[in-house]
mmCIF file of the C-alpha atoms, coordinates in Angstrom:
data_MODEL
# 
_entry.id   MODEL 
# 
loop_
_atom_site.group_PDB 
_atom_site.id 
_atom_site.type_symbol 
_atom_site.label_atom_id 
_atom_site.label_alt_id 
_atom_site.label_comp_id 
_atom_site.label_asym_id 
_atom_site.label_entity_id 
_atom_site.label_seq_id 
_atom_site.pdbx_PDB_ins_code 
_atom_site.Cartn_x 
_atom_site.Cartn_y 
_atom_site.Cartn_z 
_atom_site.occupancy 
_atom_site.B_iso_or_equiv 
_atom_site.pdbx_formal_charge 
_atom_site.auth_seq_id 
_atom_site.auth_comp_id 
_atom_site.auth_asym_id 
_atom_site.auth_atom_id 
_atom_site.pdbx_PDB_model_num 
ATOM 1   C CA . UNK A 1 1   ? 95.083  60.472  111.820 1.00 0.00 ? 1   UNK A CA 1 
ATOM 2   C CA . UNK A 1 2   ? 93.529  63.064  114.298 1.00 0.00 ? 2   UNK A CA 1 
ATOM 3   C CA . UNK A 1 3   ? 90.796  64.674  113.158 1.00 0.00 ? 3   UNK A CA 1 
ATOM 4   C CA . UNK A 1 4   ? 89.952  68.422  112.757 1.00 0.00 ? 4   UNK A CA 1 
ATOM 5   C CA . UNK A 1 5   ? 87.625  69.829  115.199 1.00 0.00 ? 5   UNK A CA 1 
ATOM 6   C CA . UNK A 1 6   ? 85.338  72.831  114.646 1.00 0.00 ? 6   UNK A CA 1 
ATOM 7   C CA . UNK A 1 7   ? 86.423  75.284  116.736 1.00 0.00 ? 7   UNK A CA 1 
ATOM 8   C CA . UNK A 1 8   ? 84.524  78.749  115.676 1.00 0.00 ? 8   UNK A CA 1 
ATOM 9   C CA . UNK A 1 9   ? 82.922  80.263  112.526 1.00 0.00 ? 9   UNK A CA 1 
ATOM 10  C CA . UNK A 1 10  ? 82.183  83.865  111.641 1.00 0.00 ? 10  UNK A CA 1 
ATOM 11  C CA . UNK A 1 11  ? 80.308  85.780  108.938 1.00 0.00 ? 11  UNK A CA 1 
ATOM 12  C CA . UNK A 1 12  ? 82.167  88.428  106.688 1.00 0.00 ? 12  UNK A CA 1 
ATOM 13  C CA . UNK A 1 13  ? 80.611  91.430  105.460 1.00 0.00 ? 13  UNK A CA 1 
ATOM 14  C CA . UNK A 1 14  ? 79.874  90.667  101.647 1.00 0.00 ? 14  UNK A CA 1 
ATOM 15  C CA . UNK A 1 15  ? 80.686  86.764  101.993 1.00 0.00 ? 15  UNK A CA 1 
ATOM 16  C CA . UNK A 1 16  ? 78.240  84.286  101.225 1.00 0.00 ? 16  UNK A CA 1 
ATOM 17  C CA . UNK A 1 17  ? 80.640  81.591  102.832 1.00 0.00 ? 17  UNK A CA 1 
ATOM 18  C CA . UNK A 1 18  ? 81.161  81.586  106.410 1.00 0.00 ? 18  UNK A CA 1 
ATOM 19  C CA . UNK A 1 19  ? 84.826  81.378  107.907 1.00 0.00 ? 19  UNK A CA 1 
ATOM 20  C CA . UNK A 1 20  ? 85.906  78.762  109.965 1.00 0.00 ? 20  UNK A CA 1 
ATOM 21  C CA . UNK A 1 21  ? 88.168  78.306  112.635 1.00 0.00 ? 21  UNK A CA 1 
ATOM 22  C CA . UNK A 1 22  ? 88.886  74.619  113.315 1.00 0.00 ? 22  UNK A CA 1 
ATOM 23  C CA . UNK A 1 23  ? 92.190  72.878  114.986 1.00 0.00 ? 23  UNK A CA 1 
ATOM 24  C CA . UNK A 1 24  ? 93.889  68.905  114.742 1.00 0.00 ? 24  UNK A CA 1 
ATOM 25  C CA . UNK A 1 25  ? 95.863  68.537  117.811 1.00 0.00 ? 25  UNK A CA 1 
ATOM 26  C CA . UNK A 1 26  ? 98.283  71.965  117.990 1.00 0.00 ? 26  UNK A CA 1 
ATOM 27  C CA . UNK A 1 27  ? 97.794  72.859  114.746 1.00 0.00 ? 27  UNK A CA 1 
ATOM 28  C CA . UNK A 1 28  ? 94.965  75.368  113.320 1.00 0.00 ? 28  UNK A CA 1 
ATOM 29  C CA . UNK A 1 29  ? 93.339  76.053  109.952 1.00 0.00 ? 29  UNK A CA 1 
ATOM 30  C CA . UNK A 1 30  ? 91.372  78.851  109.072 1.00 0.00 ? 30  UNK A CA 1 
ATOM 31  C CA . UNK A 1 31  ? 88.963  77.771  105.900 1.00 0.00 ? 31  UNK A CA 1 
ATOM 32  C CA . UNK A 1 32  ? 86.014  79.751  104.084 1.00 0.00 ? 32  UNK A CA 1 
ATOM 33  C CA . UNK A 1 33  ? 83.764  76.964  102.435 1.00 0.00 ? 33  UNK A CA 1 
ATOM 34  C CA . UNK A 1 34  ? 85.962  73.817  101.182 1.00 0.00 ? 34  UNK A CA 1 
ATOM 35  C CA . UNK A 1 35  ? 88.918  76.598  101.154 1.00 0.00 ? 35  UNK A CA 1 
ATOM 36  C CA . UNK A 1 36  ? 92.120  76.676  103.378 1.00 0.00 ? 36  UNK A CA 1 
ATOM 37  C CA . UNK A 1 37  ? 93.158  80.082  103.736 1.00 0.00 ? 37  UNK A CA 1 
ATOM 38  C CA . UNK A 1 38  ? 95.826  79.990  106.033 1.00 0.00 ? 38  UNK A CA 1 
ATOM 39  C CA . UNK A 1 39  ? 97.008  77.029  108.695 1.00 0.00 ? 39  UNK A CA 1 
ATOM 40  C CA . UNK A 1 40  ? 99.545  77.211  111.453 1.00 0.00 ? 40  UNK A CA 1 
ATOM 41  C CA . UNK A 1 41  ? 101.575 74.452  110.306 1.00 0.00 ? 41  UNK A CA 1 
ATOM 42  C CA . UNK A 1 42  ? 102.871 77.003  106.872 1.00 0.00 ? 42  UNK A CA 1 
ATOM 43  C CA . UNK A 1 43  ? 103.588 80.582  107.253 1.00 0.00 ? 43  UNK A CA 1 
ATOM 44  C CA . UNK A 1 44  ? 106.536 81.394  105.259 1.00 0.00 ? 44  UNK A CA 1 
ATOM 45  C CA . UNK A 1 45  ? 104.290 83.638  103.211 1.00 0.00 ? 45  UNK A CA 1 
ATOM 46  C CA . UNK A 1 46  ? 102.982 85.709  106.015 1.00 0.00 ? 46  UNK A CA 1 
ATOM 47  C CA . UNK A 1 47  ? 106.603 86.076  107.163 1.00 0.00 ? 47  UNK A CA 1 
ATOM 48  C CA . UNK A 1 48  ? 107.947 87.238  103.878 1.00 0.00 ? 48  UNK A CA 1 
ATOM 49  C CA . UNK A 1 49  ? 105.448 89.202  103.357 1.00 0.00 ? 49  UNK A CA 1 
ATOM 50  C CA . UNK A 1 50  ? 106.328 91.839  105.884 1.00 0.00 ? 50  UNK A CA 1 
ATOM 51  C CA . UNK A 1 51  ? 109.961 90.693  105.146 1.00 0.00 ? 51  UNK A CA 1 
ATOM 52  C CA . UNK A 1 52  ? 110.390 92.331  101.953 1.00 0.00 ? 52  UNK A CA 1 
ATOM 53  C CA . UNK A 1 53  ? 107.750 95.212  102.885 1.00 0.00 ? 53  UNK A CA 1 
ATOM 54  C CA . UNK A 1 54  ? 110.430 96.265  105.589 1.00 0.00 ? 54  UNK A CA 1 
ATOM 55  C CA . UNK A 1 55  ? 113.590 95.656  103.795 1.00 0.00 ? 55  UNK A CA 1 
ATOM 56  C CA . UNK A 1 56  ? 112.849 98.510  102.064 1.00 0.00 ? 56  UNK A CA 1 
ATOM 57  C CA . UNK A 1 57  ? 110.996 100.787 104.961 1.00 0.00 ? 57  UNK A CA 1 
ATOM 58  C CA . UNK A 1 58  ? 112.385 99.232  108.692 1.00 0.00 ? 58  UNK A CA 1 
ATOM 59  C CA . UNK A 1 59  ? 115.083 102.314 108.397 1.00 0.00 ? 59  UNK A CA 1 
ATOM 60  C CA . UNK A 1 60  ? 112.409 105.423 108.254 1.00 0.00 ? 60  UNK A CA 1 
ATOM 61  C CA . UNK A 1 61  ? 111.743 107.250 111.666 1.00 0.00 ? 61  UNK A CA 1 
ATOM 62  C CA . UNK A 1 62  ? 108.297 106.865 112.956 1.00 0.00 ? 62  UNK A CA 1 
ATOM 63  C CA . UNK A 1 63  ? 108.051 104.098 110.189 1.00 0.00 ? 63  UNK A CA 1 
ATOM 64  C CA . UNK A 1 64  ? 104.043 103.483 109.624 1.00 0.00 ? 64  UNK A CA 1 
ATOM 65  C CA . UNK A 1 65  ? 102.960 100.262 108.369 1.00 0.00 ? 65  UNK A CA 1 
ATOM 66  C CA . UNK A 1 66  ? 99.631  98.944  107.407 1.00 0.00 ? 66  UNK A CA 1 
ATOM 67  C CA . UNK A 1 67  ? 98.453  95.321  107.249 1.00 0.00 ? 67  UNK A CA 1 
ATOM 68  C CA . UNK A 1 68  ? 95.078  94.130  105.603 1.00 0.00 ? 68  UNK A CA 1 
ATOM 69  C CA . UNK A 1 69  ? 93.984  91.051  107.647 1.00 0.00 ? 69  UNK A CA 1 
ATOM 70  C CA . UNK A 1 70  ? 95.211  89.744  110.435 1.00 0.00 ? 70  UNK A CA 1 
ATOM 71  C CA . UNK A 1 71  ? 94.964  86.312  109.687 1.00 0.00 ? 71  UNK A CA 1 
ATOM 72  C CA . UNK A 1 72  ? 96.837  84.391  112.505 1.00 0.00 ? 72  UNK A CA 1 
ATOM 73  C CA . UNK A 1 73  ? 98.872  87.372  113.071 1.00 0.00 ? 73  UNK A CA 1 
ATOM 74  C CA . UNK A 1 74  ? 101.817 86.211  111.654 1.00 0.00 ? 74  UNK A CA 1 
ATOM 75  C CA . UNK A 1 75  ? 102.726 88.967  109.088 1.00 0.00 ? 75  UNK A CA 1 
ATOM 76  C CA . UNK A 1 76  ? 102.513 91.737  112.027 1.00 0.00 ? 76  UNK A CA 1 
ATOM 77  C CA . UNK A 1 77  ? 104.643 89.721  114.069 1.00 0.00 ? 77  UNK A CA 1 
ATOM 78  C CA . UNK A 1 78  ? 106.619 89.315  110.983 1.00 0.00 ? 78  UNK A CA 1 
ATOM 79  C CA . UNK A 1 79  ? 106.880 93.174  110.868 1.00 0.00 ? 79  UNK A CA 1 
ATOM 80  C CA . UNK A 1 80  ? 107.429 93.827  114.290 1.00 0.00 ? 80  UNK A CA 1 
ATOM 81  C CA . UNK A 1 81  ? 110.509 91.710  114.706 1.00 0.00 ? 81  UNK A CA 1 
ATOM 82  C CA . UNK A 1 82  ? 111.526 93.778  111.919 1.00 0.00 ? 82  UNK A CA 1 
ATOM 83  C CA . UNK A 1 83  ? 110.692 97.594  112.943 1.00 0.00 ? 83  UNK A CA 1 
ATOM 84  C CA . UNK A 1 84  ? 112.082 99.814  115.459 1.00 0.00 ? 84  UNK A CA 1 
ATOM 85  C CA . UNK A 1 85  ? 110.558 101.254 118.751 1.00 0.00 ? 85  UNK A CA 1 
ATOM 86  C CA . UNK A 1 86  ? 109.385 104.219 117.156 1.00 0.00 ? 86  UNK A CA 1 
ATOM 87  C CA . UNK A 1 87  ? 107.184 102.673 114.611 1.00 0.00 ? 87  UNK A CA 1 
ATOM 88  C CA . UNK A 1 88  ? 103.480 101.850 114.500 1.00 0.00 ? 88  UNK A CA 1 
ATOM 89  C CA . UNK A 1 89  ? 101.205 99.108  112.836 1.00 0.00 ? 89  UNK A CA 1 
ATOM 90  C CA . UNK A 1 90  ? 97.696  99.021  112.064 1.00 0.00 ? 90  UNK A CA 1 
ATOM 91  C CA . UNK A 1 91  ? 95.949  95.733  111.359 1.00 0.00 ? 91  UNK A CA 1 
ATOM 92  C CA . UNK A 1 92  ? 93.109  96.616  109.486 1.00 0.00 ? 92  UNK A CA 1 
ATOM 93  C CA . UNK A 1 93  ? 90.727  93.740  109.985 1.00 0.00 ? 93  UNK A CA 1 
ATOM 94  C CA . UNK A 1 94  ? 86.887  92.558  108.723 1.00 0.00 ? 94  UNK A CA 1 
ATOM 95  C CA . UNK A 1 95  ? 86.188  90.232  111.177 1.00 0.00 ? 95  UNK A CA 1 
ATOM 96  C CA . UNK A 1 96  ? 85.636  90.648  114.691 1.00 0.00 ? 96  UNK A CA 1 
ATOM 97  C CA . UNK A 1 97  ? 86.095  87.079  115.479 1.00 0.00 ? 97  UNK A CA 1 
ATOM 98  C CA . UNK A 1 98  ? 89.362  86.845  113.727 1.00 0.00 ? 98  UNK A CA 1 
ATOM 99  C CA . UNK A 1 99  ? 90.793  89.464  116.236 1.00 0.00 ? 99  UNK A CA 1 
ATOM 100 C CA . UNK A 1 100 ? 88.976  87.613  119.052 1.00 0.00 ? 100 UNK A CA 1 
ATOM 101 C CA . UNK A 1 101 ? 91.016  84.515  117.731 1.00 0.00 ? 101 UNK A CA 1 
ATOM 102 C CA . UNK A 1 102 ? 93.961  86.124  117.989 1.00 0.00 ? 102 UNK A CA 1 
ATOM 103 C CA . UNK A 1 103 ? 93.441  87.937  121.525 1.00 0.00 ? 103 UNK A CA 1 
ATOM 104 C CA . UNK A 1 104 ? 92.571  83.987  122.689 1.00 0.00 ? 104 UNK A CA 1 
ATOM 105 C CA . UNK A 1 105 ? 92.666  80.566  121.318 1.00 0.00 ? 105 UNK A CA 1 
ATOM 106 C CA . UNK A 1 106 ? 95.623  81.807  118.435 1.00 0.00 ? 106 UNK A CA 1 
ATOM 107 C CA . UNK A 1 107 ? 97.230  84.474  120.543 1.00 0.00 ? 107 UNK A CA 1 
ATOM 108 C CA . UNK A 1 108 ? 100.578 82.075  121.062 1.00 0.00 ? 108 UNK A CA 1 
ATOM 109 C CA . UNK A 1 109 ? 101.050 80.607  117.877 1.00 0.00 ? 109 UNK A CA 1 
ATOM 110 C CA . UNK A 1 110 ? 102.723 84.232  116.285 1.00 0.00 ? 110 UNK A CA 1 
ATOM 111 C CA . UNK A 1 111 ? 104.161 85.107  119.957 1.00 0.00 ? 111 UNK A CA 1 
ATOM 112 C CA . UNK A 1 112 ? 101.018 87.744  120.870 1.00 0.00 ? 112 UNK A CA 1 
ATOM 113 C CA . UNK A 1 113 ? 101.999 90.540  118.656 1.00 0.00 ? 113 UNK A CA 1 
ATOM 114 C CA . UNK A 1 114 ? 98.706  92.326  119.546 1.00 0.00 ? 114 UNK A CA 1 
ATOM 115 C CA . UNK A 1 115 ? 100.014 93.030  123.036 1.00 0.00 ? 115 UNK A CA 1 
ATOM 116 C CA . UNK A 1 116 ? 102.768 94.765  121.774 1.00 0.00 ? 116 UNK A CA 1 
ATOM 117 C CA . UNK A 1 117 ? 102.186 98.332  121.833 1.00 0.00 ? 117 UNK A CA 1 
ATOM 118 C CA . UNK A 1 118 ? 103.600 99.515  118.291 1.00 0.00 ? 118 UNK A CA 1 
ATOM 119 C CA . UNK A 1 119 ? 100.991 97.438  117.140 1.00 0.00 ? 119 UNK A CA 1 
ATOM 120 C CA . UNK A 1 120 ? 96.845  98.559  116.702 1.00 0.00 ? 120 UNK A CA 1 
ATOM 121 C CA . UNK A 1 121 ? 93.997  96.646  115.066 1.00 0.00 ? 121 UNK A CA 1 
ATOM 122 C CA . UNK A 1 122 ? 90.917  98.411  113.897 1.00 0.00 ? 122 UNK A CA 1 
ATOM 123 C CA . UNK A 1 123 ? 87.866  96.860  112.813 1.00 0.00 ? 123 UNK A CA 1 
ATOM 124 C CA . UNK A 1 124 ? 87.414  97.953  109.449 1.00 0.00 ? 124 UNK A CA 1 
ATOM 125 C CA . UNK A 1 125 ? 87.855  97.275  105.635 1.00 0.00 ? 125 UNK A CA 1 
ATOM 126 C CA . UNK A 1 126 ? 91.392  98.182  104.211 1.00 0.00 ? 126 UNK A CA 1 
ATOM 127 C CA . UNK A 1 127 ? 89.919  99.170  101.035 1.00 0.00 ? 127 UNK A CA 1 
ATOM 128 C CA . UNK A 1 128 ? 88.720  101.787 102.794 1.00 0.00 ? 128 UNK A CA 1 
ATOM 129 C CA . UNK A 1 129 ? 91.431  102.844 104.922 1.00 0.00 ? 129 UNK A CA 1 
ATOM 130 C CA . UNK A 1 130 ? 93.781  102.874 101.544 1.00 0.00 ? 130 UNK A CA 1 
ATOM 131 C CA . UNK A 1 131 ? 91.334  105.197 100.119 1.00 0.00 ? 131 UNK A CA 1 
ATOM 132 C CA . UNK A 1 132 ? 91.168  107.391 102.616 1.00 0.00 ? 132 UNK A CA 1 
ATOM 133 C CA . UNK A 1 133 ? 94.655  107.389 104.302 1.00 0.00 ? 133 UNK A CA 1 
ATOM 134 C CA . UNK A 1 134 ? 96.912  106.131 101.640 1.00 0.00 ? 134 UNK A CA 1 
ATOM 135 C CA . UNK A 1 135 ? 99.358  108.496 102.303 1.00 0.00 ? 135 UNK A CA 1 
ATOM 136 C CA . UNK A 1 136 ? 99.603  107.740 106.082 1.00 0.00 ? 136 UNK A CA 1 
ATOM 137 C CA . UNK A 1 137 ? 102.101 104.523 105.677 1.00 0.00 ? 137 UNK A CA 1 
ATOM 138 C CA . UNK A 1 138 ? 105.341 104.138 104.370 1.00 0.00 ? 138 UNK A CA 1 
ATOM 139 C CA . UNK A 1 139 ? 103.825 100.408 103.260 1.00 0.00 ? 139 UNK A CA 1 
ATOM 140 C CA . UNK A 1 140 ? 100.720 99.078  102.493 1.00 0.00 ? 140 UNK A CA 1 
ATOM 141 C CA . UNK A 1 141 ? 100.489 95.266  103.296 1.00 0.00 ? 141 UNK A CA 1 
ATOM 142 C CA . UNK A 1 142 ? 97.711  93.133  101.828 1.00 0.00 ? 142 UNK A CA 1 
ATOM 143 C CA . UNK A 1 143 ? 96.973  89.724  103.397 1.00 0.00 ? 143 UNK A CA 1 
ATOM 144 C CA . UNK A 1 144 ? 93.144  89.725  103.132 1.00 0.00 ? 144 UNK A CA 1 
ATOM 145 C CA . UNK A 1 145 ? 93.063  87.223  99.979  1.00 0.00 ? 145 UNK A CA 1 
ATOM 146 C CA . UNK A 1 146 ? 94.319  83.904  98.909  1.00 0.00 ? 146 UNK A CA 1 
ATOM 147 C CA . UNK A 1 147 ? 96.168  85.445  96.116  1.00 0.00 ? 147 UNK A CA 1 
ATOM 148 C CA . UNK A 1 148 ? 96.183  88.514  93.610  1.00 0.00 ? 148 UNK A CA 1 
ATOM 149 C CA . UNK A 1 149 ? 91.727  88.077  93.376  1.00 0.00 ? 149 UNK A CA 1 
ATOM 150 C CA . UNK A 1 150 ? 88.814  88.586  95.411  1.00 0.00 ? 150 UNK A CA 1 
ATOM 151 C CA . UNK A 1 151 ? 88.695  85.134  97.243  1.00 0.00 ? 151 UNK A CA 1 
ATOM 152 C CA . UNK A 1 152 ? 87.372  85.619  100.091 1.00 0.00 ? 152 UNK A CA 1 
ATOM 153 C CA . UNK A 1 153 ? 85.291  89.085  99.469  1.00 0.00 ? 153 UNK A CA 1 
ATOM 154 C CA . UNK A 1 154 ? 84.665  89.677  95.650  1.00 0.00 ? 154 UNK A CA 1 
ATOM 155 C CA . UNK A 1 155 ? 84.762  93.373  96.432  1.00 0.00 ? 155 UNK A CA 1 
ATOM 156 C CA . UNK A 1 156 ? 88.489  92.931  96.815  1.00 0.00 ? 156 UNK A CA 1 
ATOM 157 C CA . UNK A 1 157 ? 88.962  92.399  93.247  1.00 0.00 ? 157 UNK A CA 1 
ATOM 158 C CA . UNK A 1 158 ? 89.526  96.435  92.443  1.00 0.00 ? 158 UNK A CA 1 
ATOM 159 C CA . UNK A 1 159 ? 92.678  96.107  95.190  1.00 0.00 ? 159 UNK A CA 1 
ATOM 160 C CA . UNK A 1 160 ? 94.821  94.112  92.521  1.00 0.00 ? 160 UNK A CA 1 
ATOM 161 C CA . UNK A 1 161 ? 94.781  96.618  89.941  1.00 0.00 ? 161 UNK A CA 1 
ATOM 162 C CA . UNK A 1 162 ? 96.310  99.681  88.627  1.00 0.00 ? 162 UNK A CA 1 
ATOM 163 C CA . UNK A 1 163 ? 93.372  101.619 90.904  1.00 0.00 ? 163 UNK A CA 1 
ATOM 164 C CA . UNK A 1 164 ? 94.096  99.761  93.705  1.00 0.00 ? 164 UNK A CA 1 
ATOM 165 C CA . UNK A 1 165 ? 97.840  99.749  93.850  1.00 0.00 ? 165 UNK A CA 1 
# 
């Protein structure tokens, strides 16, 4: 069996765990502590993720869409093969490596979907973008957590309740 290599690691704001970028052959995994977050190999989530966001908002003119966490970049590509021309996505995202991941070493494994141009990433905590500019999107897309909790940034927690939605 090939083993994983350590490719990268980053700090997040409020983490005490480090994230890690590491890869085995084509395949990459992104893990905080003893953790797998997300891997290459399995992305069905990602994809229905923005699947069933724009089932029900594709159709709107100037549709707006906002993802929290870009991850590997699979749920914006996700979204962008389903939105029209017109529309616009902002990747809010804590982690300046992660979006230097994805402009290099991950940038084919979702098909680039930063270089498309319906598509902007801003360094910056969704929390606070939903608080501030919730009524800006037609859908609000959260991918920063493994699951409805706090995993990887405890402040997170308030997102998956009745406040946060």
């Amino acid at each position: 069996m090939i083993a994983w290599e350590l490719i990268d690691c980053a700090e997040i704001p409020g983490a005490t765990e480090q994230l890690r970028l590491y890869r085995r052959d084509q395949e990459y995994s992104m893990r905080l502590g003893g953790t797998e977050l997300m891997t290459s190999r399995v992305h069905g989530s990602e994809d229905a993720l923005a699947d069933l966001a724009c089932d029900r908002v594709a159709d709107r003119p100037d549709c707006r869409l906002l993802i929290g966490g870009l991850g590997m970049g699979y749920t914006l590509a996700a979204a962008l093969r389903r939105l029209k021309g017109d529309a616009r996505v902002l990747v809010a995202e804590l982690v300046p490596a992660v979006i230097a991941w994805n402009r290099g070493v991950l940038a084919e494994l979702a098909g680039r979907p930063l270089e498309d141009p319906r598509a902007l990433v801003e360094l910056s905590d969704v929390a606070a973008l939903i608080r501030t500019r919730r009524q800006a999107f037609d859908a609000v897309l959260l991918d920063v957590d493994n699951g409805p909790e706090g995993s990887t940034r405890p402040r997170n927690n308030w997102l998956y309740t009745a406040a946060g939605l």
